[in-house]
C-alpha positions in Angstrom: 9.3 -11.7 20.4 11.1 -9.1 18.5 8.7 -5.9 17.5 9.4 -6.9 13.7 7.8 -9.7 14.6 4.9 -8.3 16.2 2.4 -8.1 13.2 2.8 -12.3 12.1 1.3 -15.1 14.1 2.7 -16.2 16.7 1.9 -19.9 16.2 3.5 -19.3 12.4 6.7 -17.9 13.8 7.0 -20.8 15.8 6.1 -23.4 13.2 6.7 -21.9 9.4 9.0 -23.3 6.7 11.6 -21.5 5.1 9.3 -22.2 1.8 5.7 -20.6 3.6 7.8 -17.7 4.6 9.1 -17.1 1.4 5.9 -17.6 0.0 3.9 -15.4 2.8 6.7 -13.0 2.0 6.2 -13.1 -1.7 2.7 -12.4 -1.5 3.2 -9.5 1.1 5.6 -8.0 -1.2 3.1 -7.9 -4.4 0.5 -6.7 -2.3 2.8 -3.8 -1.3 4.2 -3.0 -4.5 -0.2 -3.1 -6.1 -0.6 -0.5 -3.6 2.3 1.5 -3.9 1.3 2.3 -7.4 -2.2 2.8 -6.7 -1.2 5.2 -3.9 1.3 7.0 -6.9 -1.5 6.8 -9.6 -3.7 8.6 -7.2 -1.4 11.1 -5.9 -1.3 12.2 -9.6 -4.6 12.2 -9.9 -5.2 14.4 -6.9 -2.3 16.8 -8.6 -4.1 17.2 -12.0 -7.3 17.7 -10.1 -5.7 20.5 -8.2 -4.2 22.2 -11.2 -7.3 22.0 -12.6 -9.1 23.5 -9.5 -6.8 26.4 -9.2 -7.1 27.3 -13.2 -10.8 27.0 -12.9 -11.7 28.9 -9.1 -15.6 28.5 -10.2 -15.3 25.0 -10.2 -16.7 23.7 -6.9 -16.9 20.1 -7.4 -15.9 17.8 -4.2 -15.8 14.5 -6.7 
């Protein structure tokens, strides 16, 4: 089994239709792109929590 392959199972490798891959696939991909911009939305989060931090070096909050 080729490494790609290594995260699916085996048995629906073997045994999937062109339409339940496409549709495992489309479901993979949403799921990717939901966290993609949740990972984005935070990361600008985190930088206008830093910019915040570093004009305001009494503030102490860990939240």
């Amino acid at each position: 089994m080729s490494t790609v392959l290594a995260g699916l199972d085996p048995d629906f490798v073997a045994n999937a239709s062109v339409d339940a891959i496409r549709t495992q696939y489309e479901r993979a991909q949403r799921t990717a792109d939901m966290w993609n911009d949740r990972a984005r939305a935070l990361f600008l989060l985190l930088g206008q929590r830093e910019d915040e931090a570093s004009a305001s070096p009494t503030h102490g909050g860990t939240r």
